[in-house]
N, C-alpha and C positions, 0 to 999 in steps of 0.2 A: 981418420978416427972421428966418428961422430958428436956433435956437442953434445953436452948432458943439459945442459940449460935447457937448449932450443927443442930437443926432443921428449921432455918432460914439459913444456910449454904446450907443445903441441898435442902428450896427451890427455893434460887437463882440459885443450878444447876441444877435442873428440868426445870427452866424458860430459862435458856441459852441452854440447849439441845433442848428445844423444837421449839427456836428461829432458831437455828442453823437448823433443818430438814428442815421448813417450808420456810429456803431463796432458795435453790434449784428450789423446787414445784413452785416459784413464779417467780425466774428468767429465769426457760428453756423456756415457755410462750413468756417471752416478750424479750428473743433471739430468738427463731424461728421466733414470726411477724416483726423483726428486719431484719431478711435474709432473708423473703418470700421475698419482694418488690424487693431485689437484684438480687434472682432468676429468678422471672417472669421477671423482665426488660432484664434480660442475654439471658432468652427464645425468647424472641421480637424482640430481635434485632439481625436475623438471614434474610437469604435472601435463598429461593429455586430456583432453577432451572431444566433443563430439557436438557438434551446432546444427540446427535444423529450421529451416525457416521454408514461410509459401506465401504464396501470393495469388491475390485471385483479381479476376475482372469477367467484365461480360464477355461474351464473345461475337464475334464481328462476324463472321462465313457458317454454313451448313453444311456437309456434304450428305447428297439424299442417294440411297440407292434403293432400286426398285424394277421388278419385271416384268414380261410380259408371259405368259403363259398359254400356247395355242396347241391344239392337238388335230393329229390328222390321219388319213388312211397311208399312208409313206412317209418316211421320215423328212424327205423333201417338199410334201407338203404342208407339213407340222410345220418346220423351219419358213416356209416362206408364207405363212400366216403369222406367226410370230414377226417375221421382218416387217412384214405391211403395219402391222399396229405399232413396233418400235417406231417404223419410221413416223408416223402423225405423234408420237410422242416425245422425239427428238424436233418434230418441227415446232411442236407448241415451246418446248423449253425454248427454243432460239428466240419464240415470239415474245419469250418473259422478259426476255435481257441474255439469257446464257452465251456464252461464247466458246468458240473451239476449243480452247484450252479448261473449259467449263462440262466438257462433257466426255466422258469418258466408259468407253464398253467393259465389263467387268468381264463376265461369262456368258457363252451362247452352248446350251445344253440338249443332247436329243434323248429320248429315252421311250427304248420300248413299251407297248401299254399289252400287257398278258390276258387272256380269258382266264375267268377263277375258274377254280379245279367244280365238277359238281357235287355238292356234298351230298348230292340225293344217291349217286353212284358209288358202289365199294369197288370196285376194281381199280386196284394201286398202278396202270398203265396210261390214267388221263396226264395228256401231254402238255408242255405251257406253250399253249399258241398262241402270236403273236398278230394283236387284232387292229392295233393302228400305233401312235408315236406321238409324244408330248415335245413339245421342244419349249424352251424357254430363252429368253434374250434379256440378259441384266445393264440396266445401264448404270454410271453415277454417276450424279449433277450437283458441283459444287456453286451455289446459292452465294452468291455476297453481299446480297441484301439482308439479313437477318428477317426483315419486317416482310419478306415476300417468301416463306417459307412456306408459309398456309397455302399461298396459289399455286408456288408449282407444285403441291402435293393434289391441291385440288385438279388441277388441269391435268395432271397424269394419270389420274384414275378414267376421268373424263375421255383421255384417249386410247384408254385400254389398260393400263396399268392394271392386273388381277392379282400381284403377289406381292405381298410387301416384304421390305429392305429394314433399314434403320435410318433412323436421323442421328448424326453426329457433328457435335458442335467445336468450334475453334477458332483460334487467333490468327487474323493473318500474320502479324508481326508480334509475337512474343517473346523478343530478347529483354524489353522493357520490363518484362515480368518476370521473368528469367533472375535479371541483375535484382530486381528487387527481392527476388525469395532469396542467393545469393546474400547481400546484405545484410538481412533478416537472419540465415543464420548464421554469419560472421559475429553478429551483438548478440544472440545466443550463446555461442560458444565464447565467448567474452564475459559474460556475464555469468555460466559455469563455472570457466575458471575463478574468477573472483569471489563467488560464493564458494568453492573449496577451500581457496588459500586462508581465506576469513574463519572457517572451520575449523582449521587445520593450525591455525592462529601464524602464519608465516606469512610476509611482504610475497607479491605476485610479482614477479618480475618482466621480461619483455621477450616478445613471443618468437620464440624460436624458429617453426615451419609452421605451414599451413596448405591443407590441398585437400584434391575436392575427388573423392570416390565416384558419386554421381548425381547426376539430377534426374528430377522426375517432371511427367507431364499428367497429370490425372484430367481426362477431360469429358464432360456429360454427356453422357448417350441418352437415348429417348427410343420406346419404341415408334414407330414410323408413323404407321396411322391406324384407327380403326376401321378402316377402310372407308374410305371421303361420303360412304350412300349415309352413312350416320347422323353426321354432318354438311350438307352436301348446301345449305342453304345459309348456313353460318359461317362456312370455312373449317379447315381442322382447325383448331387451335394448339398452336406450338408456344412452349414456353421452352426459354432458352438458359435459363439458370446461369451460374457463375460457370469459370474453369479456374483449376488449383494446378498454379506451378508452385513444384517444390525444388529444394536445394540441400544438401548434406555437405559436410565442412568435418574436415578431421583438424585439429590443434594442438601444436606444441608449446608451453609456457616455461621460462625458469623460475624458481623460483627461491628470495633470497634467505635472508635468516633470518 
């Protein structure tokens, strides 16, 4: 026969073990909806912003491009008139200072040259006959002397250059400019946030994220030349103006009470 003591012992501690698993399960519940409200209130009371900073300097290199335009009774002759006068004009850049990595072929172009229709004649059967062939040869010559811009444009013409390109100016190493437009709008967007919270009359508190959508590079174009016979005793005169790096900064702030 069983004890009555010991089996009445045993199910009061059945009933306290069972008591004891079931407080857990029942308090994490009503501690997490406890600290959701604190969270979401922490998340809310943030402030975004938006910071914009640039930076400018001279620029150091040119890249020139420029072509040659020959024309002829075959397209094969077009093209190797065009070649003859490219090349006196790849050998004068080399004479400049240019180097291999300094010059580079952009486009070599052939193109039909048509007889115009006669407009003294009305009969709608005049055909487009094809009377000779234009070829052009584009180079580009990246300049890293700034101050020698003028002569290779002068000495290009000089060796047949007829079509003009563009002058485009830039940095060889622009990360220095870079971090500086960077910077520039990190204290931007710093200085946002703090002029809100001041408005807003609430303590600014300490910056939650920060990341960078994109940068920009805005850099001075020129057109080429007026063609060097203008100027042919002066030099072109090239002005090189600044280049604008910029930077965009998005910002998260908390902010207190």
């Amino acid at each position: 026969m069983p004890d009555p003591i010991r089996t009445n012992r045993s199910k009061a501690l059945t009933v306290a073990m069972a008591l004891a698993l079931s407080l857990p399960a029942t308090a994490l519940p009503q501690t997490a909806l406890a600290q959701e409200p604190a969270a979401r209130e922490a998340r809310e009371r943030t402030i975004s912003v938006s910071g914009h900073g640039e930076a400018r300097a001279r620029p150091d290199e040119a890249v020139l491009t420029f072509s040659v335009l020959a024309q002829g009774d075959s397209a094969k002759a077009a093209v190797d008139a065009a070649s003859e006068s490219m090349r006196g004009v790849i050998s004068a850049m080399r004479e400049l200072g240019a180097g291999d990595r300094d010059l580079q072929t952009a486009t070599i172009q052939i193109r039909p040259r048509y007889r115009q229709p006669d407009p003294t004649r009305q009969d709608a059967g005049q055909s487009m006959e094809i009377v000779g062939y234009d070829a052009s040869n584009t180079l580009v010559v990246t300049v890293r002397d700034i101050a020698k811009v003028g002569e290779f444009l002068d000495k290009a013409v000089a060796e047949g250059v007829n079509e003009g390109g563009d002058v485009r100016f830039q940095i060889s190493d622009d990360e220095a400019l870079l971090s500086e437009a960077r910077r520039n709008a990190v204290a931007d967007g710093k200085a946002k946030a703090a002029l809100y919270a001041e408005a807003a009359g609430v303590p600014l508190g300490d910056l939650v994220s920060i990341s960078e959508p994109s940068s920009g590079y805005r850099p001075v174009e020129a057109p080429m030349m007026r063609m060097a016979a203008e100027s042919a005793d002066a030099g072109v005169p090239i002005e090189a103006g600044e280049l604008t790096r910029s930077a965009a900064i998005e910002m998260v702030f908390s902010l207190g009470r």
